[in-house]
C-alpha positions in Angstrom: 10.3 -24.8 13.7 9.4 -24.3 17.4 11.5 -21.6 17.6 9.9 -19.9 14.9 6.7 -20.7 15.9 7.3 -19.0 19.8 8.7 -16.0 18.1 5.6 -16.0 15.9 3.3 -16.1 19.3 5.3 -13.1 21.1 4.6 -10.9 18.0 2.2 -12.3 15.4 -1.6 -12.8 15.0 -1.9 -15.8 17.2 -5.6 -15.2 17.8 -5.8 -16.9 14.2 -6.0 -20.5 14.9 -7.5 -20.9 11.5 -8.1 -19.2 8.2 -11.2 -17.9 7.1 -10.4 -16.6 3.5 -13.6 -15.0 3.2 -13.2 -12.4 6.3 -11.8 -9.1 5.4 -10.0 -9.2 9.3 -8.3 -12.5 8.1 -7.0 -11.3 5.1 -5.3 -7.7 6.4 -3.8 -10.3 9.2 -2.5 -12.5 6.5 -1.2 -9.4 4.4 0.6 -7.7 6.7 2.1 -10.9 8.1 3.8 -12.0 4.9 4.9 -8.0 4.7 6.2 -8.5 7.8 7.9 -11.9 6.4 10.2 -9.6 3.9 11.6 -7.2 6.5 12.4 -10.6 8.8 14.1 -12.2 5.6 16.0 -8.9 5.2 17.3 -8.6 8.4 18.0 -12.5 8.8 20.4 -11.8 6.0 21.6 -8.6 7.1 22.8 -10.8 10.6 23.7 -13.8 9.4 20.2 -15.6 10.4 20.0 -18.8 8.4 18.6 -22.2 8.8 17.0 -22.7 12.3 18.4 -19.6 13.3 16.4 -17.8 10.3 13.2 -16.0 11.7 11.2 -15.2 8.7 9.5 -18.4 7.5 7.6 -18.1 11.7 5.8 -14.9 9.5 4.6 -17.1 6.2 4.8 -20.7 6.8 2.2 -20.2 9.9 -0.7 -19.4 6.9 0.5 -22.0 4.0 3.0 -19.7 2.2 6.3 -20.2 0.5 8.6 -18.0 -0.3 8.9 -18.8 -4.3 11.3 -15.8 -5.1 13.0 -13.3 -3.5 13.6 -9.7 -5.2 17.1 -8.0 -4.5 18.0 -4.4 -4.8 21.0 -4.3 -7.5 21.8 -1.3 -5.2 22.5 -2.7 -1.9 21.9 -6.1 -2.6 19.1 -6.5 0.2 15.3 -7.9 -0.1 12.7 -5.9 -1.1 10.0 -7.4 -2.2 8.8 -11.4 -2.1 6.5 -13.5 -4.5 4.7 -16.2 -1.7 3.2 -18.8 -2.8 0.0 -20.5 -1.2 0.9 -24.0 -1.0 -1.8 -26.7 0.7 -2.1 -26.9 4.3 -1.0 -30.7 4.2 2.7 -30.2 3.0 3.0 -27.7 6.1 3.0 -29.6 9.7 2.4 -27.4 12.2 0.3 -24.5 10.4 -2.9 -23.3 11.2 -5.8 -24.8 9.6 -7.2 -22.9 6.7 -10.8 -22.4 5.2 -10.1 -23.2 1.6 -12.0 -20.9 -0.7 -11.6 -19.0 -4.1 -10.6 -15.7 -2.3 -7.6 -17.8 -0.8 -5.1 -16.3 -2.9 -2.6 -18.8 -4.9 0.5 -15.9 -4.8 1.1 -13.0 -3.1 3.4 -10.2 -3.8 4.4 -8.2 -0.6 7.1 -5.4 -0.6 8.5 -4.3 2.4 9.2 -0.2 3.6 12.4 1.7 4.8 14.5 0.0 7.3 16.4 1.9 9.3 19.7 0.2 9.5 22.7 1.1 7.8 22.8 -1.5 5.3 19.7 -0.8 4.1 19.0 3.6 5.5 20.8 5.1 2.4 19.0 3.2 -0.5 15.5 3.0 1.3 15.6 7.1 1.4 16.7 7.6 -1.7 13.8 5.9 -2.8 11.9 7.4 -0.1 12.5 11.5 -1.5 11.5 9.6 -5.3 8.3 9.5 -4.1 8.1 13.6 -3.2 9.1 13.9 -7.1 7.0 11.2 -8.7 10.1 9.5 -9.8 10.1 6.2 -8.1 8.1 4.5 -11.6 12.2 5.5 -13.2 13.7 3.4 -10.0 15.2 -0.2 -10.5 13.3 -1.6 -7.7 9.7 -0.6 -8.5 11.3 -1.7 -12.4 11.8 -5.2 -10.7 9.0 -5.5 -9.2 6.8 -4.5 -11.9 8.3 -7.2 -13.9 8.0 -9.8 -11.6 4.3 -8.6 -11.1 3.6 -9.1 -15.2 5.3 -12.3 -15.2 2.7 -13.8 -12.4 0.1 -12.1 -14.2 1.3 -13.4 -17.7 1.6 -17.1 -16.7 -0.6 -17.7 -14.1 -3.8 -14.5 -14.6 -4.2 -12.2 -11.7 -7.7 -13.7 -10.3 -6.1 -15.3 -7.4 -3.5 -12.6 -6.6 -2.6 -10.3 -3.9 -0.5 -7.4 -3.8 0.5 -5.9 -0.2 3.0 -3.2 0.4 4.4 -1.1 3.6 4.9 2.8 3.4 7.4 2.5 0.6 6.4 -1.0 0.3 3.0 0.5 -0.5 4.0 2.9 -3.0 5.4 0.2 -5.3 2.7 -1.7 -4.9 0.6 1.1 -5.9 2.7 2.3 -9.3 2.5 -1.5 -10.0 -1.1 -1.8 -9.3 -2.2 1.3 -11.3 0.1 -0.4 -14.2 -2.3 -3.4 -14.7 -5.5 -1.3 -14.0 -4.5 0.8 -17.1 -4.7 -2.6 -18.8 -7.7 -3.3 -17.3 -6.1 -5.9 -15.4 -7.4 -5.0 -11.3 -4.9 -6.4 -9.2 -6.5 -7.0 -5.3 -4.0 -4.9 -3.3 -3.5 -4.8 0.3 -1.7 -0.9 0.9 -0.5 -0.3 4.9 0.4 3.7 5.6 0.2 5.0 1.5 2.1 7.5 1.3 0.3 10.9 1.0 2.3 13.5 -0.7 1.0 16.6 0.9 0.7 18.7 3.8 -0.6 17.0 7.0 -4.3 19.0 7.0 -5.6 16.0 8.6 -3.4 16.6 11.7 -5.4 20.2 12.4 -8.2 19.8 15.5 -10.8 22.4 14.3 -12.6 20.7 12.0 -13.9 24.5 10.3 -10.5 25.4 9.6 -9.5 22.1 7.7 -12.5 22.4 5.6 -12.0 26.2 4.7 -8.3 25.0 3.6 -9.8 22.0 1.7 -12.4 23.8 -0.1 -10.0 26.6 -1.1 -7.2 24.4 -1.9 -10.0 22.7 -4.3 -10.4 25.7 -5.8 -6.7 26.7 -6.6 -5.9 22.9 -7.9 -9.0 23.4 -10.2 -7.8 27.0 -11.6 -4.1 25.8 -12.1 -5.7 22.4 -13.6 -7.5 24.7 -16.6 -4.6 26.6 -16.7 -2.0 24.4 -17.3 -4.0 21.3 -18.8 -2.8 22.2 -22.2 0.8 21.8 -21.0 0.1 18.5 -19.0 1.9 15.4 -20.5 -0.2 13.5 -19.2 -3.4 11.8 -20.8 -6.3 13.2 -19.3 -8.2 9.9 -19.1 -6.1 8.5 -17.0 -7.0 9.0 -13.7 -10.5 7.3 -15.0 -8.9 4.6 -16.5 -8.3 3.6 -12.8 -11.9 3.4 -11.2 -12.5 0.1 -11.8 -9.6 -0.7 -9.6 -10.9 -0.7 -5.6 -7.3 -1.4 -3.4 -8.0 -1.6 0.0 -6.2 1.2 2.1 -5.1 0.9 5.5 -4.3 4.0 7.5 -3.9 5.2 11.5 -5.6 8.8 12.1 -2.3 9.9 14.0 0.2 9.1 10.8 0.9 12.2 9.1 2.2 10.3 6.1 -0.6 8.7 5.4 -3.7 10.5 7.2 -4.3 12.7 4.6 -6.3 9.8 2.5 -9.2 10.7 5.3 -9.4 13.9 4.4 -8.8 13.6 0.1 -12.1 10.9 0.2 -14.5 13.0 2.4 -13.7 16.3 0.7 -15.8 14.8 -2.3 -18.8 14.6 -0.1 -17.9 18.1 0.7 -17.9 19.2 -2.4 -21.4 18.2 -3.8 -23.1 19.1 -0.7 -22.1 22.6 -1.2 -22.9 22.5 -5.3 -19.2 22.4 -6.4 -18.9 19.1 -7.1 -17.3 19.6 -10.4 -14.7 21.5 -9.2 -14.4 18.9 -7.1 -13.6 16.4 -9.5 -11.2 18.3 -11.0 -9.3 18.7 -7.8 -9.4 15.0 -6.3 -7.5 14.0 -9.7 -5.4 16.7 -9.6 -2.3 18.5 -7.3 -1.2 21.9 -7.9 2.6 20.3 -6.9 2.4 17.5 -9.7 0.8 19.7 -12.1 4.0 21.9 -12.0 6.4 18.9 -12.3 4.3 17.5 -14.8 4.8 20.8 -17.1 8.7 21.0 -16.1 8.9 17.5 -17.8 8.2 14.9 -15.4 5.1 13.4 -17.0 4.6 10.8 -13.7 1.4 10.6 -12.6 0.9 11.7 -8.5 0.9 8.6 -6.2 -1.8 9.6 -3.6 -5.1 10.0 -6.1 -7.2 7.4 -6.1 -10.7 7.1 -7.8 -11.9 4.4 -5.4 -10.6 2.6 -2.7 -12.1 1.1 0.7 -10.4 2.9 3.2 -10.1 1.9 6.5 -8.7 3.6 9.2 -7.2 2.9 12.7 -8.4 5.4 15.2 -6.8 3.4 18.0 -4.2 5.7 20.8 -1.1 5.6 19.0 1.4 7.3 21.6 4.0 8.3 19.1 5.2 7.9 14.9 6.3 4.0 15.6 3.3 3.1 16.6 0.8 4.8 14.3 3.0 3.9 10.9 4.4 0.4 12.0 3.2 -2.8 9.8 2.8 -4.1 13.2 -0.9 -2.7 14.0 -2.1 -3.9 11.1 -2.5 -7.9 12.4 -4.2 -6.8 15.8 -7.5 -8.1 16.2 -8.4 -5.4 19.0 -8.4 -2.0 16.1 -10.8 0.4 15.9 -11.2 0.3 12.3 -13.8 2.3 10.2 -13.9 1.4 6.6 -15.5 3.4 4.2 -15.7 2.6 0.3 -15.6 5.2 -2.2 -16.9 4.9 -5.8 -15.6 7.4 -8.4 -18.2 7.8 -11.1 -16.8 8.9 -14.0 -20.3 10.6 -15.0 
């Protein structure tokens, strides 16, 4: 366990000496740690990493968690996803204390993003261009996981539940999430680097030009929407079913797979201060891109629209991609975060 616990204090949160379940900073630590804890189990098995040698349970048993089971990809046979399980800090020598409160969550389920190792590189991209074609809801993983999601749910209620997810991690999570909310069941849902299926208009400096192409891309998506809305096979109360549900959203300025969620939430401001706020509305549930593949027969809904979310940004120096979409700068207690929350009013 010592082992563990030094390589936990080269890379984890070790300015957590104890857990204060109530503090937002404590529970995006926590999150991404036990995300972090499914790639380690993934690459412990990948090289052979068992017993003492094993480096994962350094990333879950440092906060009270157990891994209670393990979701494998029929595919390549590797670890995807992990259902933790909060387990008193008694029965865990050697963990950090923990504030014990009802926003301690009694499981977690955290699925991890593309790793970039041949065991592993084929499957995870596969999976990866799913998302670009809203087909990932078809896949056997996100099937999985949404079953072991409904089970938890079933037995135990989804009060005291987290869900957390990584870049394709996150997507799962998010097709899993918006499941439940459809059921009105609102699933409390950690999501690091979403990703945004779009061009990167985030990424341009002049901040007149990006709002020129935002308000006429609102436009367009509004005109194809009234176009093509008797085609759609999808219901059109949908997107409103999900308002209720408020995930929080973690994502760095500098990530162009994920920095577009900046722009997509402020545009609504945009919008009604320029009097076009219902063709606003009609563009923040719809893309002109899923519209088309939703008449062509993929009835999918798009990933990336939200109704509400908190989003919270990292506007830290991120010197290159590793940095700015790695799980990793999601347990630093020295970020520059801005969180926002966004209400959708279905009114």
């Amino acid at each position: 366990m010592s082992s563990q616990r030094d390589l936990f204090e080269v890379s984890g949160p070790t300015y957590l000496t104890s857990i204060n379940w109530n503090c937002p900073n404590h529970q995006r630590s926590v999150a991404a740690s036990l995300v972090q804890g499914v790639y380690v189990l993934e690459r412990d098995r990948q090289q052979n990493r068992y017993g003492p040698e094993a480096r994962a349970p350094a990333w879950y048993q440092y906060f009270h968690f157990i891994p209670m089971q393990k979701l494998v990809d029929d595919a390549d046979s590797s670890i995807f996803a992990v259902v933790y399980k909060y387990t008193p800090p008694a029965t865990l020598p050697g963990s950090v204390p923990s504030t014990y409160s009802l926003n301690a969550p009694t499981f977690v389920i955290a699925f991890r993003g593309t790793i970039v190792k041949e065991k592993t590189l084929y499957r995870d991209l596969a999976l990866d261009l799913q998302i670009l074609i809203n087909g990932l809801e078809n896949t056997t993983r996100f099937r999985a996981g949404y079953e072991a999601l409904n089970n938890l749910v079933y037995t135990y209620g989804h009060q005291r539940m987290w869900l957390a997810g990584h870049s394709l991690g996150s997507a799962i999570a998010i097709l899993a999430a918006k499941s439940m909310a459809k059921l009105k069941v609102y699933m409390k849902s950690f999501l690091f680097n979403p990703p945004f299926v779009s061009a990167p208009i985030e990424m341009i400096k002049d901040t007149k030009v990006k709002a020129g192409i935002r308000i006429a891309n609102s436009f367009v998506t509004a005109g194809v929407a009234s176009v093509l809305k008797k085609h759609s096979q999808r219901s059109k109360d949908s997107f409103d079913m999900l308002a209720l549900w408020v995930p929080q959203l973690y994502v760095n300025h500098a990530d162009k797979i994920c920095s577009e969620y900046i722009g997509y939430f402020e545009h609504r401001k945009k919008m009604e201060e320029i009097g076009a706020k219902g063709t606003g509305k009609t563009a923040t549930k719809n893309s002109v891109r899923d519209l088309v593949l939703n008449v062509f027969g993929n009835g999918s809904e798009p990933l990336h629209l939200f109704p509400s979310a908190i989003l919270n940004v990292n506007w830290c120096h991120s010197p290159d991609f590793k940095t700015a979409h790695g799980i990793h700068q999601w347990w630093r207690q020295d970020l520059n975060l801005d969180s926002r929350d966004y209400q959708y009013c279905n009114n």
